[in-house]
C-alpha positions, 0 to 999 in steps of 0.5 A, a space after each residue: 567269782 560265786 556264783 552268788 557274787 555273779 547273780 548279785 552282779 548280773 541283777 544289779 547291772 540287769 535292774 539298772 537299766 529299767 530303773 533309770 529308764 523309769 526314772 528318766 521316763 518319769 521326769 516329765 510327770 506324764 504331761 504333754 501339750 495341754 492336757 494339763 493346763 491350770 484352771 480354776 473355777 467357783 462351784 456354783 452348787 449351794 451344796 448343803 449340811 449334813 449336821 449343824 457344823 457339816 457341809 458337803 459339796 454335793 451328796 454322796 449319791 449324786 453325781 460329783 463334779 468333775 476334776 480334772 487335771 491341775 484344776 481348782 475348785 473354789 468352794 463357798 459354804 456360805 451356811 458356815 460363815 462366820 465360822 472357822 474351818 476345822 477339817 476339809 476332806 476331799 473324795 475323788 472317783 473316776 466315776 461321776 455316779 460312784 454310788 449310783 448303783 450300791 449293788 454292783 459287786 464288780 468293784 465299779 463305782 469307787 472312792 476314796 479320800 484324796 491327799 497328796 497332790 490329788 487333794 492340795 487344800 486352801 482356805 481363806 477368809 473372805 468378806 466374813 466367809 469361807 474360801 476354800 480352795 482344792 487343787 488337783 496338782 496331777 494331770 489325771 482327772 477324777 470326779 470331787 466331792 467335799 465335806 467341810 466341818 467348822 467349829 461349832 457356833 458359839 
């Protein structure tokens, strides 16, 4: 036997272990008890435009709302009734202020554009408005905010 042939062996066999323990490990996608529970919940905010066919949830600078593991937020845009949905982009942080303090140099108060599980998005339409529905379908809790742009009125 080489001695690349005994290397090759010793790294495959040595790699097996860890991998099929992580993967045994994470079967159980890092829930336990009721950490993770569904909920779903209305937000209740009026939130407000940024142009004629945008809306946002709360503004960038304010704080967002918490998210937390596998919650649902409901969203109601009522200013764009009426209206169909073009986009929904969904921003997590794991801070509530991400935009509090715009000189912090220290790579605190981050965001990002959710997608994935962080960010499952229904809309529906309900009694002439809008319904739009995003699921954190993950257990970790984060911090939302939404946009919304509709088609332009006719």
């Amino acid at each position: 036997m080489t001695f690349l042939s005994k290397v090759l062996r010793f790294s495959v066999t040595g790699a097996s272990v860890p991998l099929l323990s992580a993967f045994a490990l994470g079967s159980s996608s890092g829930c336990y008890g009721d950490q993770c529970e569904q909920s779903e919940a209305n937000v209740d905010a009026p939130g407000r435009l940024i142009d004629a066919d945008t809306w946002e949830s709360t503004p960038v600078d304010s704080n967002w709302l918490l998210y937390s593991g596998q919650h649902t937020w409901v969203f109601h845009p009522h200013v764009l009734d009426g209206r169909d949905i073009r986009q929904v982009n969904v921003f997590i942080s794991p801070d509530e202020f991400p935009n509090k303090d715009k000189t912090d140099t220290e790579g605190r108060h981050q965001w990002t554009q959710a997608g994935g599980n962080l960010a499952q998005i229904t809309v529906l339409k309900k009694d002439g408005g809008n319904a739009i529905y995003v699921w954190n379908n993950t257990c970790a809790s984060y911090f939302v905010r939404i946009e919304v742009t509709a088609y332009p009125a006719s």
